[in-house]
matplotlib code that plots the C-alpha trace (Angstrom):
import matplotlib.pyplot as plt

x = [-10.6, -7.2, -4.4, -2.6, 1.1, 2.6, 5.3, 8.5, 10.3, 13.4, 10.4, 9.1, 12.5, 13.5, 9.9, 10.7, 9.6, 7.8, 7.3, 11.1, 11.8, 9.3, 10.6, 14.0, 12.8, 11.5, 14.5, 16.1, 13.9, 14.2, 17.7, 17.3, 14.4, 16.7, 18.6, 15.2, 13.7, 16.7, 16.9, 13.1, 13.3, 16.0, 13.2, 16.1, 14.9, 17.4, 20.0, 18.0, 17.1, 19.7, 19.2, 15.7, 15.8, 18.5, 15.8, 12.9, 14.7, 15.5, 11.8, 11.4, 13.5, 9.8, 8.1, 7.9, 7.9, 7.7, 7.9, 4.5, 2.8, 0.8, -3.5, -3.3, 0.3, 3.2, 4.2, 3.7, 5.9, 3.9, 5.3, 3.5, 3.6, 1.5, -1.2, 1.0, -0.5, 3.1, 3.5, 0.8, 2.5, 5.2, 3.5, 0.4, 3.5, 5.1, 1.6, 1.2, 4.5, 4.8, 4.9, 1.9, 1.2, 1.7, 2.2, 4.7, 4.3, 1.6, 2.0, 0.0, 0.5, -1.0, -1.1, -3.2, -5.9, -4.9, -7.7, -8.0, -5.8, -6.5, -4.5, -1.4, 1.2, 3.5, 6.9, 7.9, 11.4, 10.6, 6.6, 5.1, 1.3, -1.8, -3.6, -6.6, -6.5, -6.7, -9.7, -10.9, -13.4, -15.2, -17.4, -19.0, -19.4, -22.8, -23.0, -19.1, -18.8, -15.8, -15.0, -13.2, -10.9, -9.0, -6.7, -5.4, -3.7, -3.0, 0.6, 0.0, 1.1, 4.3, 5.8, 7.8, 6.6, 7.7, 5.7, 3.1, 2.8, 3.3, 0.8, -1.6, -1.8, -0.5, -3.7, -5.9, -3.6, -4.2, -7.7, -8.6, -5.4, -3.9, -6.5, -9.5, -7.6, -6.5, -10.0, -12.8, -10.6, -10.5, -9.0, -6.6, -5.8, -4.0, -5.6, -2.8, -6.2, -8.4, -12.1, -15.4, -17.3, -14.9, -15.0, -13.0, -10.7, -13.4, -16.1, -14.4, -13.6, -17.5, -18.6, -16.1, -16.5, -20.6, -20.4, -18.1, -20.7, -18.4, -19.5, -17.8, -15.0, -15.8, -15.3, -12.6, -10.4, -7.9, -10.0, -10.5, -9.0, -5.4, -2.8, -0.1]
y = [-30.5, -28.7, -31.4, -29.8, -30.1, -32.5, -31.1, -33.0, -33.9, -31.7, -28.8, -29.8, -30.3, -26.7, -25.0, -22.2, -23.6, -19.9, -20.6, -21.2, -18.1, -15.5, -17.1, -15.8, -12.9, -12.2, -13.9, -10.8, -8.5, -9.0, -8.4, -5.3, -4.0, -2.1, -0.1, 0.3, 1.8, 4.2, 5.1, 5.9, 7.6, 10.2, 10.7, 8.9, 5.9, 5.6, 4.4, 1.0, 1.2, -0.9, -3.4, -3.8, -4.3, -7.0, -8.6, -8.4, -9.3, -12.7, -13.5, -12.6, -9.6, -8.5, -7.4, -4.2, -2.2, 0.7, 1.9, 4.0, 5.6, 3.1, 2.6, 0.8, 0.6, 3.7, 2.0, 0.0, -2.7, -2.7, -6.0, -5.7, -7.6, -4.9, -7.6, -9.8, -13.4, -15.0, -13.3, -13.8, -16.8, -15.3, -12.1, -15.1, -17.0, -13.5, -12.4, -16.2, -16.1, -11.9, -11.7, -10.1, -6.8, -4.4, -0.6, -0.5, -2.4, -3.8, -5.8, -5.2, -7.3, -4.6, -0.9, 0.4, 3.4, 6.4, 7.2, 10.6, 11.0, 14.8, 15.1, 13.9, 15.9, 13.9, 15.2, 14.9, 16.3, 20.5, 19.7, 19.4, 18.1, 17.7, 14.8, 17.5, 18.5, 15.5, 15.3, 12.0, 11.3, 7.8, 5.8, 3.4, -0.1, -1.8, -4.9, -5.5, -3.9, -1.6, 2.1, 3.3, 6.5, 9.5, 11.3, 15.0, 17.6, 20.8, 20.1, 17.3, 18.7, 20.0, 16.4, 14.2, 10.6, 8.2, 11.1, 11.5, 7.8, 8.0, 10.9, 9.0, 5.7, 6.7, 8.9, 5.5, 3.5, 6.2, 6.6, 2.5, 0.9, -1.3, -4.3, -2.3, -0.4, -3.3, -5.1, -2.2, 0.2, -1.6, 1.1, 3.9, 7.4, 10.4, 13.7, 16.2, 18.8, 19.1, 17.7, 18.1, 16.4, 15.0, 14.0, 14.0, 11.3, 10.8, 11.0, 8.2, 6.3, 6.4, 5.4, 2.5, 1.0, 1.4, -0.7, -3.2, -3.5, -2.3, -0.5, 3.4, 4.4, 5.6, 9.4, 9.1, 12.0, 10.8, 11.0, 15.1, 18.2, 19.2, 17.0, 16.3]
z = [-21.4, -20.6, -18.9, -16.2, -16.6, -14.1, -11.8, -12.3, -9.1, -9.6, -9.6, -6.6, -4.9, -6.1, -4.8, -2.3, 1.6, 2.1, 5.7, 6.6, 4.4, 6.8, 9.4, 8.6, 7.9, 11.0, 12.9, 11.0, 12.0, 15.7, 15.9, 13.8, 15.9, 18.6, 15.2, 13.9, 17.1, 17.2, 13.9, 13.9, 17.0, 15.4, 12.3, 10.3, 8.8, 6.2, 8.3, 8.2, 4.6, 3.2, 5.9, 5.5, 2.0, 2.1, 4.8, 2.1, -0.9, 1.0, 1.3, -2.8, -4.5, -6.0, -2.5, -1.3, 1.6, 4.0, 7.5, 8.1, 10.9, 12.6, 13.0, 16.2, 17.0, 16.6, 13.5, 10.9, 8.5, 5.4, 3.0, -0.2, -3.7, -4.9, -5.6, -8.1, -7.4, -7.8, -4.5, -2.7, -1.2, 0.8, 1.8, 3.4, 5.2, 6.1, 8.0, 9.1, 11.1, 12.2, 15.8, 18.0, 17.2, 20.1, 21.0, 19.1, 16.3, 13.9, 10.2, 7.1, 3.9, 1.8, 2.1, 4.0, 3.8, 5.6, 8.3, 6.3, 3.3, 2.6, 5.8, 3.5, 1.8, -0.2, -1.2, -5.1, -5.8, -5.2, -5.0, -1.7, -2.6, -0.5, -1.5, -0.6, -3.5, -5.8, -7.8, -9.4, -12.1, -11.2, -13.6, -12.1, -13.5, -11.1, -13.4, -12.7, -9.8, -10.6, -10.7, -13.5, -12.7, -13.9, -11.2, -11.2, -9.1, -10.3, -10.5, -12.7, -15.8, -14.2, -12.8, -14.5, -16.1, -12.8, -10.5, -12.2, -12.1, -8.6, -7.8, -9.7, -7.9, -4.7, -3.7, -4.5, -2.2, 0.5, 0.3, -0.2, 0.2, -1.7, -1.3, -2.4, -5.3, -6.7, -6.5, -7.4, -9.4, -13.0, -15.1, -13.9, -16.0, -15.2, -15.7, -16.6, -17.2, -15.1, -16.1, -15.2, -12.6, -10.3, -6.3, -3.8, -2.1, 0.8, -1.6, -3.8, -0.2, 0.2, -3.4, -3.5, 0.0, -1.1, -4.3, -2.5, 0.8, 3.3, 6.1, 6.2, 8.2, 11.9, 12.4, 15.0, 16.0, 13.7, 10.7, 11.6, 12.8, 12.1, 11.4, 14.1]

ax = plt.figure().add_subplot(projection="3d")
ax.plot(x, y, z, "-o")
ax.set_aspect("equal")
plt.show()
């Protein structure tokens, strides 16, 4: 049998109190909220950039995050660790202690889906792409209950290393979010060719959320039609 180490008492003294540190952080947040609202409100986000990030670094340097269109609200505050379980901590005290979500506002831990990601064009230095055009191979593990994956776009080939990482995990966020990725998705390729037999974003959205149990999306207005 394996002997858990005991925690000294200078370890314990030293452990982060996660709670008083989201508390800060939203403390912070409030008093930045009138800047933000401006800043978003003149489609300029960047002017709060540096401010935000000095905010999250002070609940751990190693989350992430991002202003996004909002589900239910205007806009959302997405605080991610990107599913690394030394996080997990602060991002639970950081949702324990956000305030109520309103109009204006709601809080997500993890990266959302995107009600219909083949409404999405993401900018990559000179490329504008549509994730409408991603096409994934899935291979599906039942006995495991994961989906293995290769990702292409027709610009694939043409990107450089850090965006073709980028367009290759970023469509999966958008069509599962983060959560789900990180749970059903075991293995992750890029495709800089395209292959043979491949779905669609939806598709994949269906297949995944099927082997997990999930019930589908609703077909709302956002989830057809033009984008705004």
């Amino acid at each position: 049998m394996r002997r858990r180490r005991p925690v000294a008492p200078a370890e314990v003294a030293h452990r982060p109190d996660t709670r008083a540190l989201a508390e800060r952080f939203w403390y912070g947040w409030q008093e930045m909220l009138p800047e933000i609202a401006a800043a978003l409100g003149d489609r300029e986000p960047n002017r709060v950039e540096n401010g935000l990030c000095r905010l999250v670094a002070d609940l751990h340097p190693d989350l992430h995050f991002s202003l996004e269109r909002g589900q239910r609200a205007i806009y959302a505050l997405v605080v991610t660790g990107q599913e690394d379980p030394r996080l997990r901590e602060y991002t639970d005290a950081w949702r324990a202690a956000a305030p109520p979500e309103d109009a204006l506002w709601e809080y997500h831990d993890a990266v959302p889906p995107v009600p219909d990601p083949t409404l999405v064009t993401v900018n990559l230095g000179q490329h504008r792409i549509r994730l409408a055009d991603v096409r994934v191979v899935a291979q599906v593990d039942r006995a495991e209950g994961v989906v293995d994956v290769a990702v292409h776009h027709p610009v694939m080939a043409e990107l450089a290393e850090a965006a073709r990482s980028a367009m290759t995990y970023l469509p999966l966020d958008a069509a599962l979010g983060e959560r789900l990725a990180g749970e059903r998705l075991r293995r992750v390729e890029t495709a800089s060719g395209e292959p043979q037999d491949t779905i669609g974003l939806i598709e994949l959205r269906d297949l995944v959320h099927e082997l997990a149990g999930l019930e589908p999306p609703p077909a709302t207005p956002e989830n057809v039609g033009p984008a705004d």
